[in-house]
C-alpha positions in Angstrom: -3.2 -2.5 -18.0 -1.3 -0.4 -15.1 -1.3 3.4 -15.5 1.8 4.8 -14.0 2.2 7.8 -16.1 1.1 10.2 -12.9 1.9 9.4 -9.1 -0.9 11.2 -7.7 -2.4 7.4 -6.3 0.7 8.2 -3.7 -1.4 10.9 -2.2 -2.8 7.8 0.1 0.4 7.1 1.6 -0.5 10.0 3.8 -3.6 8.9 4.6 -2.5 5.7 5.4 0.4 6.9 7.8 -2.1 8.9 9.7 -3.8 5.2 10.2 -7.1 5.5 7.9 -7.8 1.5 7.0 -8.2 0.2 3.8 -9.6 0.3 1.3 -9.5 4.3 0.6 -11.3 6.4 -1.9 -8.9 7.3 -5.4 -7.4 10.5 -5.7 -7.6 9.5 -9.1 -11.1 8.2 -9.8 -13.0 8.7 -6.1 -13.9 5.0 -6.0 -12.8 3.7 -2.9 -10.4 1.2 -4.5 -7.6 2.3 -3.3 -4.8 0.3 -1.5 -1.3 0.1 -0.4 1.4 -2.3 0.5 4.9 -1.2 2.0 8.1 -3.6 2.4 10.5 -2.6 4.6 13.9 -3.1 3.8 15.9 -5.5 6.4 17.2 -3.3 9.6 16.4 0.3 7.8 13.1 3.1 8.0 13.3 3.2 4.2 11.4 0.6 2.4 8.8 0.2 -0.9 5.7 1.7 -1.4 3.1 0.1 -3.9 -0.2 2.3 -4.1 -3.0 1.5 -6.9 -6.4 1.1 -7.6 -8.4 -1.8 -8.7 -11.0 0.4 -10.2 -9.0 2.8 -12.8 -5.6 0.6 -12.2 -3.4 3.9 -11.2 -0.4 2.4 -9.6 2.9 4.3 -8.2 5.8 2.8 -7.2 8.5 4.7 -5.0 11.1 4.3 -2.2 10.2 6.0 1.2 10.8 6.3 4.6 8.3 3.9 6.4 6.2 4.4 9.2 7.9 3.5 12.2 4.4 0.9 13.1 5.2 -0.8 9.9 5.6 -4.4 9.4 6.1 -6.9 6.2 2.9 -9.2 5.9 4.1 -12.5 6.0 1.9 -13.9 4.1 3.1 -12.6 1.1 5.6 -13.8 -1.0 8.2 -10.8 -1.7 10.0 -12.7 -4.6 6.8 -12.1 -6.0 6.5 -8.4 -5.7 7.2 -6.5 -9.0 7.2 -3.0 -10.4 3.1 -2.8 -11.0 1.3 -4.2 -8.2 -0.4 -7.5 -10.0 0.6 -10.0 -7.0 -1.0 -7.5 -4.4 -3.9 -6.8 -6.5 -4.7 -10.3 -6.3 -4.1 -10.4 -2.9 -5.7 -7.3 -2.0 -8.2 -8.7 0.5 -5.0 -10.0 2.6 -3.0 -6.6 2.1 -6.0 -4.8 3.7 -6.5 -7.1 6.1 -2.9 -6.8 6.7 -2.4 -2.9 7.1 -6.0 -2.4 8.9 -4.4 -5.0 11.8 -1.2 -3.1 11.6 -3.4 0.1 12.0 -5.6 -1.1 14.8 -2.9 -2.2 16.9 -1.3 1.1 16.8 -4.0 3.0 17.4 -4.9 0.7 20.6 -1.1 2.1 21.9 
């Protein structure tokens, strides 16, 4: 079961926007389970932030302004993104994959 009574997990929003990959270490747990999937919202900054971890299942869920390198993984099937973050767990490998590409190709700018 998800935990989202604290939103600490968000703390590696931050991290992320300052282009460390995936997977990171828990500011909840230290296991370095930690991952994140944004969607940006068609022709605005602001999109969704999902931030959890697969080892103690912390998960926060918020609206944000996106980074500006930010782009929506294909791959993924928005319909089936949700409140708690069970398609992305699931998917996690391609999530990482996904922001460590987006990542790479900024930092090569």
């Amino acid at each position: 079961m998800w935990n989202d009574a604290k939103d600490d997990i968000l703390d590696i929003f931050e991290k992320v926007k300052e282009k460390e990959p995936l997977p990171l270490y828990c500011p909840m747990c230290g296991k370095k389970e930690a991952h994140i999937y944004m969607y940006r919202f068609e022709d605005y900054n602001r999109g969704t932030v999902w931030a959890w971890c697969s080892a103690c299942k912390a998960t926060a869920h918020a609206r944000m302004m996106l980074p500006i390198w930010w782009k929506n993984a294909e791959v993924l099937d928005n319909r089936l993104l949700g409140v708690h973050p069970d398609m992305l767990e699931a998917k996690k490998t391609v999530v990482d994959k996904h922001v460590n590409m987006l990542i790479r190709v900024e930092n090569s700018i």
